[in-house]
N, C-alpha and C positions, 0 to 999 in steps of 0.2 A: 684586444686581440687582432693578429694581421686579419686582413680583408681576402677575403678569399676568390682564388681564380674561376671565372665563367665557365671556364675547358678549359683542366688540368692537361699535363703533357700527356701521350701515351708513350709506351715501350714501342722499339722496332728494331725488327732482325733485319739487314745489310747486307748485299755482295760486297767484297772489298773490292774498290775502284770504282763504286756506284755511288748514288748521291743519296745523302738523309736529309728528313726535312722534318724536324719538330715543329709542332704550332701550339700554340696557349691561346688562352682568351682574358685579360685583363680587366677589372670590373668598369675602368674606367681610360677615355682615349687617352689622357694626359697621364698616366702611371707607367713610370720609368721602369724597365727590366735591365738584367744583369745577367748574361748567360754563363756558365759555371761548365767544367767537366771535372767529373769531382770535385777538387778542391781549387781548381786552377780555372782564374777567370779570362774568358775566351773575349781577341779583339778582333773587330770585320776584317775581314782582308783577300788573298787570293786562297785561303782554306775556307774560313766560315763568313757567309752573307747574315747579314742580320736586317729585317725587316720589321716595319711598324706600318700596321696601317687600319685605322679606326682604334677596336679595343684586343684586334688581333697580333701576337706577336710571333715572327718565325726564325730561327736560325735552321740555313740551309749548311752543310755539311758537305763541301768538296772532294771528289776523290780519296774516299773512304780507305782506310787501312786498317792493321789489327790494332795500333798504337788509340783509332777511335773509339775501338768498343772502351765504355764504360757507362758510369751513371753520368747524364746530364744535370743539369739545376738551371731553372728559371726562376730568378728570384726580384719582387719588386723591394721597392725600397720601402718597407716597413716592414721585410720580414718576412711577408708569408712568400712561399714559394712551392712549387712544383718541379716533381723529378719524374725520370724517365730515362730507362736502361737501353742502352741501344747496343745489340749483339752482334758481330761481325762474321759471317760466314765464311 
């Protein structure tokens, strides 16, 4: 069975133009994540930061719009993973 995360994502409601900041907890420092919105897999850049540090993992969320709201996914690489709805006000 996947391995399961230390602290799961939570949900978070947003101003649009404000910044999101999902955090996980990884059970372990070396286990790779894959950040997700819905179905569509998210790369760092000038919209989403993606940090690692220990067994913590966080994608920061740039200047928020309605095109943001939806379901997040952090997912490591065996499978197990964690969501988290993030609602755009």
């Amino acid at each position: 069975p996947p391995v399961r995360f230390k602290q799961p994502l939570s949900d978070l409601q947003v101003w649009e133009r404000d910044l999101a900041i999902l955090e996980c907890e990884v059970p372990e420092d070396s286990v790779p994540i894959t950040w997700y919105l819905e179905d569509r897999r998210l790369q760092p850049g000038a919209k989403y930061g993606m940090e690692e540090w220990g067994t913590k993992r966080r994608l920061t969320i740039r200047d928020i719009g309605i095109d943001d709201d939806g379901i997040y996914l952090c997912e490591m690489a065996d499978g197990g993973r964690s969501i988290a709805e993030v609602a755009v006000k």
